[in-house]
C-alpha positions in Angstrom: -69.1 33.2 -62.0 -66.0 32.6 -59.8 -64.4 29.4 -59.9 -62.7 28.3 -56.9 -60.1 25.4 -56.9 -59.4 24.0 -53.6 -56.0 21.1 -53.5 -54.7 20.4 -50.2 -51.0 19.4 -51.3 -49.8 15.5 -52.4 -48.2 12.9 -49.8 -45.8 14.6 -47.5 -43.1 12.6 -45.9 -44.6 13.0 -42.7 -48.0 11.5 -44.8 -46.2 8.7 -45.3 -45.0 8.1 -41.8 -48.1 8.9 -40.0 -46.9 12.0 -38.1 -48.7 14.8 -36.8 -47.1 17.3 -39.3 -48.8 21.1 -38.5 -46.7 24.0 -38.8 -44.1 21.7 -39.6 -42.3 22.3 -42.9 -41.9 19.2 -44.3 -41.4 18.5 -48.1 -43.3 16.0 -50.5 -42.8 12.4 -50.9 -42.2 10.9 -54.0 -46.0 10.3 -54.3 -46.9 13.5 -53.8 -44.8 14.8 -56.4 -46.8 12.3 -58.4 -50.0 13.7 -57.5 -49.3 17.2 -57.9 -48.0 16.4 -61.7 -50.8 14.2 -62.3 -53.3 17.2 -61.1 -51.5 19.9 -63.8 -52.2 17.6 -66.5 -55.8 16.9 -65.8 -56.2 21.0 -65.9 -54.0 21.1 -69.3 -56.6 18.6 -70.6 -59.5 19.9 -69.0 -58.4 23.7 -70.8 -58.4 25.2 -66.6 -57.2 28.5 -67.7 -55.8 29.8 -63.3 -55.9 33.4 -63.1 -54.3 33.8 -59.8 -53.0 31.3 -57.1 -52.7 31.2 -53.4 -50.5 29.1 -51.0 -49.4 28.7 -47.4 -46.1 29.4 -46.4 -45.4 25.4 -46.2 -42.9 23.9 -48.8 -45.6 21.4 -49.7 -48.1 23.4 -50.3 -46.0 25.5 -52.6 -44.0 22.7 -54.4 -47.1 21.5 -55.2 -48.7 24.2 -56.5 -45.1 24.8 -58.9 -45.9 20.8 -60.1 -48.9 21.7 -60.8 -48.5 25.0 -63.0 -45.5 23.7 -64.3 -47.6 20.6 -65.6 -50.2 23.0 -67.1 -48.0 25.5 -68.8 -49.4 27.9 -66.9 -45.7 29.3 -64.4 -46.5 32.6 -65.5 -49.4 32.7 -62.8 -49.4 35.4 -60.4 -48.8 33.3 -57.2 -49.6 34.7 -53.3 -48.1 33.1 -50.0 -49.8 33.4 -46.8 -49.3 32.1 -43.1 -53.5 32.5 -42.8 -52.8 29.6 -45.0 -51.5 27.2 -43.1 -52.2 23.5 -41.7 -53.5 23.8 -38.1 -50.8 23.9 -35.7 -51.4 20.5 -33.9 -49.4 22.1 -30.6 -47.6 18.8 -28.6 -48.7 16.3 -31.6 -46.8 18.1 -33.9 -44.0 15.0 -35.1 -46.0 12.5 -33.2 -47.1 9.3 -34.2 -50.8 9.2 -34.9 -51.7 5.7 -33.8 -49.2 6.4 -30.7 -51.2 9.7 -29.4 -54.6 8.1 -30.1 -53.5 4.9 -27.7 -51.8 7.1 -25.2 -54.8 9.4 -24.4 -58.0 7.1 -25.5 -60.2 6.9 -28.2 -62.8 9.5 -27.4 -60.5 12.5 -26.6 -58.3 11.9 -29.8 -61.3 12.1 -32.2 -62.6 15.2 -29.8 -59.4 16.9 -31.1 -58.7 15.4 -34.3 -61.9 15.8 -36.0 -63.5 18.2 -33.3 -64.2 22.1 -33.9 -63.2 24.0 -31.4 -61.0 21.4 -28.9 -57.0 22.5 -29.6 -54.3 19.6 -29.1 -52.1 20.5 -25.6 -49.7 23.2 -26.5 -46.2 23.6 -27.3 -44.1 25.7 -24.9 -42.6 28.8 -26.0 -39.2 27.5 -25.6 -40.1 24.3 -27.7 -38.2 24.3 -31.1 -41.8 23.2 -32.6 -43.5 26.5 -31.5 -43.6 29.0 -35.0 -41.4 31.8 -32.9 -38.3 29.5 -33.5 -39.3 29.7 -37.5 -37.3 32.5 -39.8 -40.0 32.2 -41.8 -42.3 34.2 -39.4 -39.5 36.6 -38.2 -41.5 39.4 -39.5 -45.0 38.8 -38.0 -46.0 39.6 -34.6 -45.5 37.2 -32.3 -49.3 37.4 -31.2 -50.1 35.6 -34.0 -47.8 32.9 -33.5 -49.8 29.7 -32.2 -48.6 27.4 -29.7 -51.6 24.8 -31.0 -55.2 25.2 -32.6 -58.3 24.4 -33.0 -60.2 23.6 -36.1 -62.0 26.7 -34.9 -59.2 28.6 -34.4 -58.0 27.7 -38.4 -61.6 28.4 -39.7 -60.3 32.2 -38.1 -57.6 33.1 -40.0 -58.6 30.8 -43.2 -61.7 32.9 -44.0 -59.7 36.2 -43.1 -57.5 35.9 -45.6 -60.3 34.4 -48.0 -62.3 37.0 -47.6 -59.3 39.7 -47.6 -57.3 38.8 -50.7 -58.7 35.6 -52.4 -62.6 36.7 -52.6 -62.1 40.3 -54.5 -61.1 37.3 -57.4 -64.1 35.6 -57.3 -66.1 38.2 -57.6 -63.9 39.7 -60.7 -65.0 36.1 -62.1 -61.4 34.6 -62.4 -60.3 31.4 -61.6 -58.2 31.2 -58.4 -55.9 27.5 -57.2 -55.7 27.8 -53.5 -53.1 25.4 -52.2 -53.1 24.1 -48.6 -54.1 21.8 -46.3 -55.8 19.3 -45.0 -57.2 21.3 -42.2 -56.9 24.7 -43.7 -59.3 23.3 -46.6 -61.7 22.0 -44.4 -62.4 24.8 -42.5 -62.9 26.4 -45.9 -65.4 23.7 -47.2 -67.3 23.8 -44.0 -67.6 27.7 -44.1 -68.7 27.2 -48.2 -70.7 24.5 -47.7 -72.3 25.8 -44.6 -71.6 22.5 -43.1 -73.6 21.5 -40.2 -71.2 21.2 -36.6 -71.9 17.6 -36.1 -71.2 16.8 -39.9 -67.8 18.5 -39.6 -66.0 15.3 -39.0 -67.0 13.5 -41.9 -65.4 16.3 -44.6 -62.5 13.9 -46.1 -59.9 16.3 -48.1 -57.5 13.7 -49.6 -54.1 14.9 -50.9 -53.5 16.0 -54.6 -57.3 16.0 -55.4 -58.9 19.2 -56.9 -62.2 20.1 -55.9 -64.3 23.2 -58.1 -66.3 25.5 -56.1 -68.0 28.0 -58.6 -69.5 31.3 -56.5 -72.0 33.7 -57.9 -70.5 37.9 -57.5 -72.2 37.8 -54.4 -70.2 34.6 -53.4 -73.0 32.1 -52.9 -72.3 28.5 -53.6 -73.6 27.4 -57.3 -71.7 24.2 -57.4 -68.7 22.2 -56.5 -67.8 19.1 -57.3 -64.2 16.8 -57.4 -62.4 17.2 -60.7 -61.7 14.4 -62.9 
């Protein structure tokens, strides 16, 4: 059996400030360091043996998945970045106050997009400084790729491409596999592994620095899953 460990990473600073953080690279807070330590030791004492790991190309995602490896002994792992990876781009919200959008537009429309599938926040322009063009970290990538915002929909997209093209061929060699994100990255992942139903998407909660287990049969159906602890 595969075993699949899903962490979206610890408290960001922009976490802690209630932004809209996206594409944005923003580092960890102090608590979040804290969490991703706290998660390396639980898999030193639980005897987690990772065979490979997988991380967006945000500095939270991969600090915390170096806390955690350094935590379990285990910095030797193989380690893969990718942008498919990534926390939904959140277009015009991104560095926005949450409670400010929600009472600028209403109620109804916020939760449409925040917690909605396939409703995109209003885009960035390409000459905004927020939109991923502006990013040497995606200077080599075609700028088709390059959101200016996105759905969960649009995330569910490029998360089970790149599950499906370079984390899954794992899974069914029945290794163990850390996949390091996001919030909304995750969640588009659970929903696709859970087969969540559309109306039940909103209620799929991925709090920071806590590692769920999904274990997949070789043909990649769910066994189990379950929070770690």
């Amino acid at each position: 059996m595969g075993k699949l460990i899903l962490l979206r990473h610890g408290q960001s600073m922009w976490n802690l400030e209630n932004k809209f953080t996206g594409w944005t690279d923003v580092d960890l807070a102090p608590q979040g360091i804290k969490e991703a330590k706290a998660v390396g030791r639980l898999l030193k004492g639980s005897h987690v043996e990772i065979d490979r790991c997988f991380s967006s190309y945000l500095k939270r995602a991969i600090r915390t998945q170096w806390l955690v490896l350094e935590q379990a002994e285990q910095l030797h792992i193989d380690a893969s970045y990718s942008w498919k990876l990534n926390e939904r781009h959140y277009g015009d919200w991104q560095g926005k106050d949450k409670d400010g959008v929600l009472q600028e537009i209403g109620e109804e429309p916020y939760w449409n997009i925040r917690r909605g599938f396939d409703t995109p926040p209003p885009p960035v322009g390409l000459d905004d400084s927020r939109h991923p063009r502006h990013d040497s970290n995606y200077r080599q990538l075609d700028p088709q790729f390059l959101p200016s915002t996105e759905s969960l929909q649009d995330t569910q997209i490029r998360v089970l491409n790149h599950f499906y093209g370079a984390i899954a061929p794992h899974l069914v060699m029945n290794q163990t596999v850390l996949v390091t994100a996001h919030g909304n990255s995750l969640r588009a992942l659970i929903a696709h592994l859970e087969q969540t139903p559309p109306l039940e998407l909103p209620f799929i909660e991925v709090p920071t620095g806590v590692p769920f287990l999904y274990v997949l049969d070789p043909a990649l159906r769910l066994v189990s899953h379950q929070k770690m602890t």
